[in-house]
DRENZA-875765 format. One record per atom (N, C-alpha, C, O): residue in three letters; x, y, z. Coordinates in steps of 0.05 Angstrom, whole numbers, plus 32768, in hexadecimal, padded with zeros to 4 digits. Layout:
BEGIN
alaXYZ;...
This chain:
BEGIN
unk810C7F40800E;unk810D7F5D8007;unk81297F68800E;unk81337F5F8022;unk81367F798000;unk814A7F8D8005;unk81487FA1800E;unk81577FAB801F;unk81347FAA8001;unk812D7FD2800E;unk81137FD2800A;unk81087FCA7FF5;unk81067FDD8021;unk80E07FEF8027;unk80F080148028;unk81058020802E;unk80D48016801C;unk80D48035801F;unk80BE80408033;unk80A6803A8033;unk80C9804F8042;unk80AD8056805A;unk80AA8076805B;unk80BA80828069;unk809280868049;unk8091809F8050;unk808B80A98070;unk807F809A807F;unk809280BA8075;unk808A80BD8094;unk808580D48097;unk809980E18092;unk806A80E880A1;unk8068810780AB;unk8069810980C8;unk805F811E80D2;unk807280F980D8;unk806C80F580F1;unk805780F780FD;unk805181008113;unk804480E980E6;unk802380EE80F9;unk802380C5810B;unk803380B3810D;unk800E80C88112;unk800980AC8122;unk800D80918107;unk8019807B8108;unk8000809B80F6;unk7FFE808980E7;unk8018808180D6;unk801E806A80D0;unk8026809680D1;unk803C808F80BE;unk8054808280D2;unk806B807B80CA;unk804B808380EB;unk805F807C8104;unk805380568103;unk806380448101;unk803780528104;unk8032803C80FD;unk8042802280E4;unk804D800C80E6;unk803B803880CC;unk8048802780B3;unk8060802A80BC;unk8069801380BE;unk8074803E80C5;unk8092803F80CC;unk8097802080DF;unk80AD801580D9;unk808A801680EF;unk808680048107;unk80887FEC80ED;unk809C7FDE80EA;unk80737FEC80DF;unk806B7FD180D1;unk80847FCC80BE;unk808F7FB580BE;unk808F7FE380AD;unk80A17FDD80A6;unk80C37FD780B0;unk80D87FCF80A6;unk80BC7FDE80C3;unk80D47FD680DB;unk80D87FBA80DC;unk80EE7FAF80DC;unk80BC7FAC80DF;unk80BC7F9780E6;unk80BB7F7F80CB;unk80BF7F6780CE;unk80B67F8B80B6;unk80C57F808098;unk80DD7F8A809B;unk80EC7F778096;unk80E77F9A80A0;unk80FC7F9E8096;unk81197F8980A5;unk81307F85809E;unk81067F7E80BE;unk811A7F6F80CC;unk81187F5180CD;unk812A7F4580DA;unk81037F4180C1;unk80F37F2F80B4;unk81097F2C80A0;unk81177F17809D;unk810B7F3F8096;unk81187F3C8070;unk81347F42806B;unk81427F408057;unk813A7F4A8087;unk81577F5C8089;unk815F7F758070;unk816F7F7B805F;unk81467F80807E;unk814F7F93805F;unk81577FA48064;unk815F7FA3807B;unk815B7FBF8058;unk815E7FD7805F;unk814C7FE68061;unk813C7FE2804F;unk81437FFC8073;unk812D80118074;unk81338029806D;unk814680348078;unk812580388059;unk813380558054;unk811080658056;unk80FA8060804D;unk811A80768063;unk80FF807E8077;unk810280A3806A;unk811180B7806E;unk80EA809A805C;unk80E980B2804D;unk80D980CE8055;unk80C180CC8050;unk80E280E78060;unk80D981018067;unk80D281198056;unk80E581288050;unk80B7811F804D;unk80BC81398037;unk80BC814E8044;unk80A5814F804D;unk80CD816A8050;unk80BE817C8059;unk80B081868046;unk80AF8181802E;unk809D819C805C;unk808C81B1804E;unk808F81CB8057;unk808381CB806C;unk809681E08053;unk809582008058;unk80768204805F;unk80678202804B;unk806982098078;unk804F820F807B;unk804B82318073;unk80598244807B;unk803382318061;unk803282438059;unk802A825B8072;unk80268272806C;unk802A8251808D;unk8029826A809D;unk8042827D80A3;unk803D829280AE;unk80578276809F;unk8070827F80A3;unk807482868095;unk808C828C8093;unk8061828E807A;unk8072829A8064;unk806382B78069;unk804D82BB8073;unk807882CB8060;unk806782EA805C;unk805782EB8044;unk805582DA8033;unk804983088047;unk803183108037;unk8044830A8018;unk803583028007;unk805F830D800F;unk806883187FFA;unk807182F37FF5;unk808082EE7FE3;unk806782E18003;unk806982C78000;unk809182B88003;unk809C82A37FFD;unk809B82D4800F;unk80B482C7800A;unk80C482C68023;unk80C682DC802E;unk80CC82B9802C;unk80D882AB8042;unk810582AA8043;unk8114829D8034;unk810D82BC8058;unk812482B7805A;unk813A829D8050;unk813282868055;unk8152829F8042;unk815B82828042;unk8167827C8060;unk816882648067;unk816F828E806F;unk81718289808C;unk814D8278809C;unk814C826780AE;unk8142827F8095;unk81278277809E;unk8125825C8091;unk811C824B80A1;unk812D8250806F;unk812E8242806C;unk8141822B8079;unk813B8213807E;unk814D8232807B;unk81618223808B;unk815E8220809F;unk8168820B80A7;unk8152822E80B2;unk814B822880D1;unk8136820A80CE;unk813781F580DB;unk8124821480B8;unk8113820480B6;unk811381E280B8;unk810981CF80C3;unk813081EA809B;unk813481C9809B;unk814081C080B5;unk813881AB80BE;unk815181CE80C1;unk815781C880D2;unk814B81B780E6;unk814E81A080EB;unk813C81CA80F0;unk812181B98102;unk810E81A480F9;unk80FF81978107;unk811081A480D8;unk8100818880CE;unk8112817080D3;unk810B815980D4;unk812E817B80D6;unk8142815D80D0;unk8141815380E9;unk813C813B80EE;unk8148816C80FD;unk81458164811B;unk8123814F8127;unk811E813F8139;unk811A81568119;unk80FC81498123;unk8100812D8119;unk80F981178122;unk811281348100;unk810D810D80EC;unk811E80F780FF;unk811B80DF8100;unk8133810C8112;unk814B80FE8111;unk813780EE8130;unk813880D68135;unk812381058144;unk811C80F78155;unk810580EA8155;unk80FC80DF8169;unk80FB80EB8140;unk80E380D58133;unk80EB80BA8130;unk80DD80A68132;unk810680BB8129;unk810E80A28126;unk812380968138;unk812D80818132;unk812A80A68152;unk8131809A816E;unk811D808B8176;unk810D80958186;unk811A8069816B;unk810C80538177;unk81158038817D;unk8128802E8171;unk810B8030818B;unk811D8014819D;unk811D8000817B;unk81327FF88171;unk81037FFB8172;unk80F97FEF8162;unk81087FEF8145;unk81087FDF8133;unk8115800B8148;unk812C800E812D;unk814D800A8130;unk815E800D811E;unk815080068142;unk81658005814E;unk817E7FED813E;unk81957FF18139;unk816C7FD18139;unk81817FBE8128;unk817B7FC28117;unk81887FB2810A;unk816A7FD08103;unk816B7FD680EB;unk817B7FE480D8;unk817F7FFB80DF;unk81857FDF80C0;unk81907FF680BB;unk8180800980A5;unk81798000808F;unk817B801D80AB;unk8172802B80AB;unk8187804680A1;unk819D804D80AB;unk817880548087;unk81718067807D;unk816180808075;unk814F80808065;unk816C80968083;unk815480B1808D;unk815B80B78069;unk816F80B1805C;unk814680C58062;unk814280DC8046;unk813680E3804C;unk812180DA8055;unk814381058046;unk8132811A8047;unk8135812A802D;unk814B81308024;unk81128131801F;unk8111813E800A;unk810C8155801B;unk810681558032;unk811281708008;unk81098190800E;unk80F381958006;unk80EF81AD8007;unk80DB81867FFA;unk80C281897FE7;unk80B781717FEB;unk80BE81597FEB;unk809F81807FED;unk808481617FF5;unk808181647FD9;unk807A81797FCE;unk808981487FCC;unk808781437FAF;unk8087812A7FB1;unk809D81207FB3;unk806781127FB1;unk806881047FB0;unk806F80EC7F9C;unk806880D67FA3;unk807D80F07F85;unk808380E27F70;unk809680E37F7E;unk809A80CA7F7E;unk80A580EA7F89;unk80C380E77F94;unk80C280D37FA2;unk80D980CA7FA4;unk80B080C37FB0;unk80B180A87FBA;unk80B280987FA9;unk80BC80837FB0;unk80AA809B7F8E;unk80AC80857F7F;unk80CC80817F79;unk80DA806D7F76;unk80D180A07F77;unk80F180A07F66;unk810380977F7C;unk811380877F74;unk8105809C7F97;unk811080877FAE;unk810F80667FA9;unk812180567FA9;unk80ED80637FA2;unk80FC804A7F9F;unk80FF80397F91;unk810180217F97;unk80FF80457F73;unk810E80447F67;unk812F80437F62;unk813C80327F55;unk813780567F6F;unk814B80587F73;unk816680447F85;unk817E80407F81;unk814E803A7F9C;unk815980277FA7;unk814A800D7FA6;unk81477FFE7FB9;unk814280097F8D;unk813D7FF07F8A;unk81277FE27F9B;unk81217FCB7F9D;unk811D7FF77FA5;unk81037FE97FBE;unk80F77FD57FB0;unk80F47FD07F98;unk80EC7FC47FD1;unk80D97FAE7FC6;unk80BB7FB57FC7;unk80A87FA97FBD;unk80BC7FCD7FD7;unk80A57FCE7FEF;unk80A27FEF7FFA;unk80B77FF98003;unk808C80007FF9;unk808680137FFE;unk806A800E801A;unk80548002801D;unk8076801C8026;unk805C801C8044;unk805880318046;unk806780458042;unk803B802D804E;unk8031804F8058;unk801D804C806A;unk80128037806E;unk801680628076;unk7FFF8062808E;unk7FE880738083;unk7FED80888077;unk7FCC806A8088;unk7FB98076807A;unk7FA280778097;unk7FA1806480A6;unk7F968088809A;unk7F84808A80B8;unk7F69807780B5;unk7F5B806C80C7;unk7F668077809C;unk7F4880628095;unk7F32806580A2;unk7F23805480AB;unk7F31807780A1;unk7F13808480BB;unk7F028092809F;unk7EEB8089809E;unk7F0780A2808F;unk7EEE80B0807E;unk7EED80A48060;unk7EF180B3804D;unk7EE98090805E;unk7EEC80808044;unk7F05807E8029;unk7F1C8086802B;unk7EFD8078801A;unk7F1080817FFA;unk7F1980988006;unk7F2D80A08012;unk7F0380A07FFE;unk7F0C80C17FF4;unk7F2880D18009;unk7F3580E48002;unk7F2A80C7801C;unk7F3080CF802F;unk7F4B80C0802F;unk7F5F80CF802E;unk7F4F809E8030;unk7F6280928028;unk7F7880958010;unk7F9080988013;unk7F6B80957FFA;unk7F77808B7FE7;unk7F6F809D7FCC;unk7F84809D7FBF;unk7F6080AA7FC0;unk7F5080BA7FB4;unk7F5E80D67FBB;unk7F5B80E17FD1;unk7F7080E27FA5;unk7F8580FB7FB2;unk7F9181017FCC;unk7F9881167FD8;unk7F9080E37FD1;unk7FA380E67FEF;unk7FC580E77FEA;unk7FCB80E97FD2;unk7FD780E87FF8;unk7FED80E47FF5;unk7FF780CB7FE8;unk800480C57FD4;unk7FE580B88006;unk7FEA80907FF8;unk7FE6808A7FDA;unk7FF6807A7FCF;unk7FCB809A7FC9;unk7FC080967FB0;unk7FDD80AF7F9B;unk7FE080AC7F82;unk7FE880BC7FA5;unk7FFF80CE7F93;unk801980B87F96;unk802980B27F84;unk801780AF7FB2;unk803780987FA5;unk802E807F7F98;unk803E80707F8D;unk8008807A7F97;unk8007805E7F8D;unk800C805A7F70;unk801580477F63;unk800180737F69;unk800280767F48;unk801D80787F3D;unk802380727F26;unk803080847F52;unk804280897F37;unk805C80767F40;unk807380797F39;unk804F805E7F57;unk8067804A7F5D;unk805B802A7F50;unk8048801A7F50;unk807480307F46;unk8078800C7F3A;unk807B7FF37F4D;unk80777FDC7F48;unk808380017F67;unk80857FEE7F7A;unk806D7FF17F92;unk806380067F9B;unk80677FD37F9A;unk804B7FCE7FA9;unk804E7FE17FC3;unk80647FE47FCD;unk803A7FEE7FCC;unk80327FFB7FDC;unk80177FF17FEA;unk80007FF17FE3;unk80297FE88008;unk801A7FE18029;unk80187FF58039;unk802780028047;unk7FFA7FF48031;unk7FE5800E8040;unk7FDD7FFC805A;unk7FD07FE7805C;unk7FEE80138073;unk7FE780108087;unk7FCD801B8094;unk7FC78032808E;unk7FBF801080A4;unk7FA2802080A5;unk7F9C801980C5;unk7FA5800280CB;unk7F90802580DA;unk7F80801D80EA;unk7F95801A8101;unk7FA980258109;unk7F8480008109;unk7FA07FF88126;unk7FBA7FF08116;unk7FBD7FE68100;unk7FD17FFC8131;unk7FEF7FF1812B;unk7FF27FD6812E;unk7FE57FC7813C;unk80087FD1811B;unk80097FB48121;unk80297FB28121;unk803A7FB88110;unk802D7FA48140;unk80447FA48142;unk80597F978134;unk806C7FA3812A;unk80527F788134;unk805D7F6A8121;unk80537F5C8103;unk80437F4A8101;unk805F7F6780F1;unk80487F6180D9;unk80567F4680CA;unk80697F4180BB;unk80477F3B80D2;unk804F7F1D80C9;unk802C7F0A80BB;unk801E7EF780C2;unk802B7F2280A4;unk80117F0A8096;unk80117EEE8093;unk80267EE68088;unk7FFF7EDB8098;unk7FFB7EC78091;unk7FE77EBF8075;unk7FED7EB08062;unk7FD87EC98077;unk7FC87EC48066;unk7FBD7EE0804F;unk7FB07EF1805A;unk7FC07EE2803F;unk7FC87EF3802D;unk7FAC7EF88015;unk7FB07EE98002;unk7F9D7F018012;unk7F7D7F057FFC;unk7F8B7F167FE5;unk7F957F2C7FEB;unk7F8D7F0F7FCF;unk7F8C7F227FB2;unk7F717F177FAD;unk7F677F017FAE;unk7F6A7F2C7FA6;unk7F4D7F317F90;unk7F4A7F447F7E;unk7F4D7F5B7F83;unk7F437F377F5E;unk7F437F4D7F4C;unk7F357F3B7F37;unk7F317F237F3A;unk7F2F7F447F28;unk7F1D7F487F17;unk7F1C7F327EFC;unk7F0A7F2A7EED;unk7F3A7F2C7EFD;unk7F3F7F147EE6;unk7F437F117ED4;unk7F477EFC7EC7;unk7F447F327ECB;unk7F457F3D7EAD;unk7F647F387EA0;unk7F777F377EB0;unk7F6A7F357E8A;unk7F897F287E8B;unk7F9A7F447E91;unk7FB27F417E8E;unk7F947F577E97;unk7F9F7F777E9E;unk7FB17F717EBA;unk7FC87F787EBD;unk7FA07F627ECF;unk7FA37F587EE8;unk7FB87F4A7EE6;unk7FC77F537EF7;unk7FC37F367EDA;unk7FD67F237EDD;unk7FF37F307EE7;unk80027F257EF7;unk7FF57F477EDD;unk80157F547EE8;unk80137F567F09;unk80287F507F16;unk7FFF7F5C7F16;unk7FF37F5B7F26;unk7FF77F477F49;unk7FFE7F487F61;unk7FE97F347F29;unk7FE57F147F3B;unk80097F0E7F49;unk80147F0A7F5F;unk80117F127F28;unk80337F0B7F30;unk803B7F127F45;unk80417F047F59;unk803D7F307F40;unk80457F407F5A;unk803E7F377F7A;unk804B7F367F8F;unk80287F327F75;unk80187F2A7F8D;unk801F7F0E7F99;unk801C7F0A7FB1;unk802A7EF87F86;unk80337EE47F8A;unk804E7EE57F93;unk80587ED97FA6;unk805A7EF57F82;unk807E7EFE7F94;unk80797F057FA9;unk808A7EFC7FB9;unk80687F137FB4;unk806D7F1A7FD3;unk80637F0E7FE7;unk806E7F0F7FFD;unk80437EFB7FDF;unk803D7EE97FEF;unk805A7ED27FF9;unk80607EC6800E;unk80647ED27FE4;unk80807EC37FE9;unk80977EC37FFC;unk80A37EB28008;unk809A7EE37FFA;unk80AF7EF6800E;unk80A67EFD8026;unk80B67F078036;unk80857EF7802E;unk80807F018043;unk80757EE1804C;unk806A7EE08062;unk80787ECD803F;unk80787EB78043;unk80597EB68052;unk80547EAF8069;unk804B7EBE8043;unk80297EBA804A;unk80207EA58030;unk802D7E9D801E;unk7FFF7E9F8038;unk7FF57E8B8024;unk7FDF7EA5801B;unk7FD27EB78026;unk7FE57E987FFB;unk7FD67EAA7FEF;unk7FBA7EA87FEB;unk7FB87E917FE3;unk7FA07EB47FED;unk7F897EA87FE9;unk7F7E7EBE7FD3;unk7F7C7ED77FD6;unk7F767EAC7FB9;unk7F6E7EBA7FAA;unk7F4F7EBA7F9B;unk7F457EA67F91;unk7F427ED67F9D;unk7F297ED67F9D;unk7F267EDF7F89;unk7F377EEE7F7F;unk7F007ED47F74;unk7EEE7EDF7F6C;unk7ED77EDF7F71;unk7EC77ECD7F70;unk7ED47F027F7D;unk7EBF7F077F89;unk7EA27F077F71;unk7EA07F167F5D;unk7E947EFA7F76;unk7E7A7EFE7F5A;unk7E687F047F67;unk7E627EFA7F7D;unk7E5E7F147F5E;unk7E3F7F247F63;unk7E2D7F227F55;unk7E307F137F42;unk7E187F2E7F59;unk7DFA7F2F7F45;unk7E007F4D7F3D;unk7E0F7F607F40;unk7DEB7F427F2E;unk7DED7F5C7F17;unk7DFD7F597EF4;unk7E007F417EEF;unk7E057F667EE4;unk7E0F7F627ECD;unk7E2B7F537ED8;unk7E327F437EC7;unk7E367F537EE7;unk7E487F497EEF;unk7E587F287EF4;unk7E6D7F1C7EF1;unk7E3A7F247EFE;unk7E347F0B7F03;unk7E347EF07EF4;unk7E287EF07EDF;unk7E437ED57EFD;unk7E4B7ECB7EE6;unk7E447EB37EF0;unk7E417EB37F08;unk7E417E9A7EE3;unk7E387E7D7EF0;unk7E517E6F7EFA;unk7E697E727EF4;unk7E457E5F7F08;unk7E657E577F18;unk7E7A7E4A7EFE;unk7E927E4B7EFE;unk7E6A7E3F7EEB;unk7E7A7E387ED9;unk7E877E4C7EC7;unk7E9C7E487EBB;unk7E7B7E5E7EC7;unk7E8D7E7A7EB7;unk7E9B7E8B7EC3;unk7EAE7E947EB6;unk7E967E927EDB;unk7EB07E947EEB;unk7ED07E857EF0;unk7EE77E8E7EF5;unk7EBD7E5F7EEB;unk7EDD7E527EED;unk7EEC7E537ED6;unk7F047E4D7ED4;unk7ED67E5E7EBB;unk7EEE7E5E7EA3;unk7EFB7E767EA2;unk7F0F7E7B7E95;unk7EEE7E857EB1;unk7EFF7EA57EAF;unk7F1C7EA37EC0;unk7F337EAA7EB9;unk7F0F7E947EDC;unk7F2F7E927EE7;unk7F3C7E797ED4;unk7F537E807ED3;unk7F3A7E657EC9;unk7F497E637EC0;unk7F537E667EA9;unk7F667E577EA4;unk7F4C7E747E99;unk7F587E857E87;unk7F787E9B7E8D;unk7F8F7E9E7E86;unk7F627EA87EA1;unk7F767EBC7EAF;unk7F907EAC7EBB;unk7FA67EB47EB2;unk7F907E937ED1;unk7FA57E8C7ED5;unk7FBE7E7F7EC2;unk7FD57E7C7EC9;unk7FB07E787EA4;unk7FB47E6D7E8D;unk7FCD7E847E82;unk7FE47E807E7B;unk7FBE7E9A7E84;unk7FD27EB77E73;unk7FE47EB67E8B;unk7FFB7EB27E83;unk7FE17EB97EAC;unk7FF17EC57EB8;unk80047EAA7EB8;unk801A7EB17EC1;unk80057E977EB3;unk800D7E757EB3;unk801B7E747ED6;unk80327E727EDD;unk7FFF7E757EE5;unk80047E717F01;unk7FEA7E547F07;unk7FD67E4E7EFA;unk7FF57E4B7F1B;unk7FDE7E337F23;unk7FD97E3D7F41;unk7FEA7E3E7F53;unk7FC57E427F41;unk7FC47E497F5C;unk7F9A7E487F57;unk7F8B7E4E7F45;unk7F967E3C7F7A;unk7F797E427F7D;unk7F657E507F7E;unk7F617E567F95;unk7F567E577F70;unk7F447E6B7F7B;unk7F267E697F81;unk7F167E5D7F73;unk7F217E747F92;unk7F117E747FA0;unk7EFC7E887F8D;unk7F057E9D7F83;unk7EDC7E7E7F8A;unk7EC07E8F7F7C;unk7EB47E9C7F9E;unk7EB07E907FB3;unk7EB27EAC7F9B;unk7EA97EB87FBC;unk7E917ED07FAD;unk7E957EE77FA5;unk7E757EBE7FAD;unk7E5C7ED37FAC;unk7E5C7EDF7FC5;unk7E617ED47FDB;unk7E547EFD7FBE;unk7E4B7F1C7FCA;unk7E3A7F317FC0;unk7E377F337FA7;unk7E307F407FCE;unk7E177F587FC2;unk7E2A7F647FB2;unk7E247F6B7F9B;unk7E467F697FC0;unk7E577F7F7FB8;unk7E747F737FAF;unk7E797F5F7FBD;unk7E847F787FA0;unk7E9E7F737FA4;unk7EAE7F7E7FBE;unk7EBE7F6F7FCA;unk7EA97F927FC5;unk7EB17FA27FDC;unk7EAE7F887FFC;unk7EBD7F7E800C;unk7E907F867FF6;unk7E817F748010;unk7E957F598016;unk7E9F7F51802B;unk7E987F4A7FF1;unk7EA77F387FF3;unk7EC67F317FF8;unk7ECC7F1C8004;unk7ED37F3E7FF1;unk7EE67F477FF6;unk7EEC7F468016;unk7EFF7F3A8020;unk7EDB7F548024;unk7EDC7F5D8039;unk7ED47F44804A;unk7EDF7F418060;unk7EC17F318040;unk7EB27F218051;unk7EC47EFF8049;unk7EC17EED805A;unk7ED17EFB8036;unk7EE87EF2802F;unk7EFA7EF08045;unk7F007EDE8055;unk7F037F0B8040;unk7F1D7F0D804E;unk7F197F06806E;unk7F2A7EF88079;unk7F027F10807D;unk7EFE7F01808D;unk7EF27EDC8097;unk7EF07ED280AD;unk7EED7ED2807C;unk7EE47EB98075;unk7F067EAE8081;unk7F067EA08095;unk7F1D7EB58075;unk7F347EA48070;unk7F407EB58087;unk7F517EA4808D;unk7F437EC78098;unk7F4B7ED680B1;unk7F6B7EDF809F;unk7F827EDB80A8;unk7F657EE8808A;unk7F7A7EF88077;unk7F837F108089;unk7F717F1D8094;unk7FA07F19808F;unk7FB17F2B808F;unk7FB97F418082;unk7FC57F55808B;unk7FB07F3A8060;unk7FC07F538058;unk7FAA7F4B803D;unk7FA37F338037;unk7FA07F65802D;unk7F8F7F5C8018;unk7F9D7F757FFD;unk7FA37F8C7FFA;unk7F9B7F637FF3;unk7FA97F647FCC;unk7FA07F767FBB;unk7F927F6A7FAB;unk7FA17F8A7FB7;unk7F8D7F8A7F9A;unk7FA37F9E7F88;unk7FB57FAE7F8E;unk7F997F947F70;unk7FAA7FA17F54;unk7F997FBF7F58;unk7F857FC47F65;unk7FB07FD77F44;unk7FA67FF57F3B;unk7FB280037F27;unk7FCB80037F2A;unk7FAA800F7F15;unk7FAE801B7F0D;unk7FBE80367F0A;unk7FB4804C7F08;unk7FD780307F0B;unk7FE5804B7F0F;unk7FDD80667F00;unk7FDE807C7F09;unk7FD4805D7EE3;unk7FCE80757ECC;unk7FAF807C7ED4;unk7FA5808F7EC9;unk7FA0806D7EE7;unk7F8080757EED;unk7F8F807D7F02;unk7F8C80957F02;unk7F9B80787F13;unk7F9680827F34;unk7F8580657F47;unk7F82804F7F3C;unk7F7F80677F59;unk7F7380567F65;unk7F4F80507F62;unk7F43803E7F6D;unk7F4180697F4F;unk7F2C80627F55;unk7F21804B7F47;unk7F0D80407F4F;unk7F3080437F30;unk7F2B80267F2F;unk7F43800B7F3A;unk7F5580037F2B;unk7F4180057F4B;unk7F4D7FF07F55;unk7F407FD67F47;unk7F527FCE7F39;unk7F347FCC7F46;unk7F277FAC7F3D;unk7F0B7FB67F35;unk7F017FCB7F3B;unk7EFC7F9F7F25;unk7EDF7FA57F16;unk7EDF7FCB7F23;unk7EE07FD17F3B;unk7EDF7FD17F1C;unk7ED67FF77F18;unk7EE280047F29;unk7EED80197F22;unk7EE17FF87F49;unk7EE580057F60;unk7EE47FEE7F7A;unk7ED77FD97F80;unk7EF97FFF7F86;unk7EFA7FF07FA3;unk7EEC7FF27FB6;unk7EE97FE17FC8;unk7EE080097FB4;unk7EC580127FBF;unk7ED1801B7FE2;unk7EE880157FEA;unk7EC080277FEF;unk7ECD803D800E;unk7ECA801D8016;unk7EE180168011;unk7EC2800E801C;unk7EB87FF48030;unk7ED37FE78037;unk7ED77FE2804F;unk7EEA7FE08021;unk7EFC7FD38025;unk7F117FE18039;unk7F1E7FD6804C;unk7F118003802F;unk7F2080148037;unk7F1B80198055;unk7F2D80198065;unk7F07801B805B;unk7EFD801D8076;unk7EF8800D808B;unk7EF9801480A3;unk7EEF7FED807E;unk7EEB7FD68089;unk7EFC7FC88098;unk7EFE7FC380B0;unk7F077FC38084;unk7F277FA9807E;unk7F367FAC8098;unk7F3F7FC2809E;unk7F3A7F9480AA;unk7F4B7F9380BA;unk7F617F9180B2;unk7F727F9780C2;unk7F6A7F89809A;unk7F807F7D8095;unk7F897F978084;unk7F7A7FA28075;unk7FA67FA08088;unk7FB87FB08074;unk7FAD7FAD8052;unk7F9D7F9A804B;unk7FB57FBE8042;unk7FAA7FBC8029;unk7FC37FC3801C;unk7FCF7FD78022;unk7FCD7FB18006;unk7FE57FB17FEF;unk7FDA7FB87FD8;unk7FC47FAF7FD2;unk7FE47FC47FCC;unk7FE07FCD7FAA;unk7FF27FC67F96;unk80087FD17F95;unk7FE77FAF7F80;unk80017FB07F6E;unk7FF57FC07F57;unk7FDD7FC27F57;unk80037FCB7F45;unk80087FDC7F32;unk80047FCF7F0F;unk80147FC77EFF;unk7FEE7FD27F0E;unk7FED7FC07EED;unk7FFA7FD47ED8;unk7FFC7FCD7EC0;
């Protein structure tokens, strides 16, 4: 990698992904550009909604001063490292960062305590996932100091839509020098396919994406369950899944990712972008 992009509000969590990507960033020798939006709280504004440009200015002031000691850390110290600060919480503007600098890699911190809806479903994480071309590592739960995956789960659905996906997913299993383990989760229900029609689906699918790689048939009640019960089968690190930037996240793979993964998953969660 060259450049991660790390949004940061200075809550616990975005101090987390800031941590994880620290520790890619020094893995990869890359650069970190550690991205700040303020916000004008609407309590400081008067009844007539309008606010001094002296007041504005105080304001930024004290947002830059906070960024500058948010990011007085031992842990950033050999990095090199890049503060941005936008004047407007406008989250497409993460995409156009990194864009701009060519990122490999977008991190973020997500609390993972009240499901989807709460995660990813008009959250902030779900406004940069949609409108970035580049993968986004959702940090969730406990910190982790040093993020060094080994073992790596994509799961998706198989449809030839997925293959941009897979790719993606295979470039970075690469860069983060993990083994990739790749699943189809099959269930009951209309869904459900015989082990022999499952193996022509994957190989079909690996046929269009023209990748050789193993995969693994992993029956479950749920895709969610399996996924989940998978990833703990192989003691996976970091788990995969393709999305839809023009839907948003509520379909991630077969329909939905469902709250289980979001809430469950020990392991960090990546998104590539079909």
């Amino acid at each position: 990698m060259k450049s991660i992009i790390v949004p940061v509000d200075f809550s616990n969590q975005s101090e987390k992904a800031l941590k994880v990507a620290a520790s890619l960033a020094k893995q990869q020798k890359a650069e970190l550009f550690v991205l700040h939006m303020l916000e004008l709280s609407p309590a400081i504004m008067g009844d007539s909604g309008y606010i001094s440009q002296e007041q504005v200015v105080h304001l930024i002031k004290l947002g830059e001063q906070r960024f500058a000691d948010f990011l007085d850390q031992p842990y950033l110290k050999e990095i090199k490292l890049t503060p941005i600060i936008k004047h407007y919480k406008v989250f497409s503007e993460v995409a156009e960062v990194a864009e701009k600098h060519d990122a490999d890699l977008i991190v973020m911190g997500s609390n993972g305590v009240d499901g989807l809806e709460e995660i990813f479903i008009g959250s902030n994480t779900e406004r940069v996932v949609r409108t970035s071309d580049v993968p986004v590592l959702v940090i969730k739960g406990n910190e982790v100091e040093d993020f060094d995956p080994k073992n790596f789960v994509f799961a998706c659905d198989f449809e030839k839509e997925s293959v941009p996906a897979l790719k993606k997913a295979q470039k970075m299993a690469k860069i983060l020098g993990s083994k990739l383990h790749m699943v189809y989760i099959n269930t009951p229900g209309d869904e459900f396919l015989s082990t022999t029609d499952a193996q022509s689906k994957i190989d079909a699918f690996l046929k269009e994406a023209n990748i050789d790689l193993t995969v693994e048939i992993f029956n479950d009640y749920t895709v969610e369950k399996g996924v989940l019960n998978y990833n703990d089968e192989v003691d996976a690190d970091l788990i995969g899944i393709p999305t839809h930037g023009r839907r948003g996240l509520s379909h991630f793979f077969m329909g939905s990712i469902g709250e289980d993964i979001a809430n469950h998953a020990k392991a960090p969660v990546i998104t590539f972008k079909i």
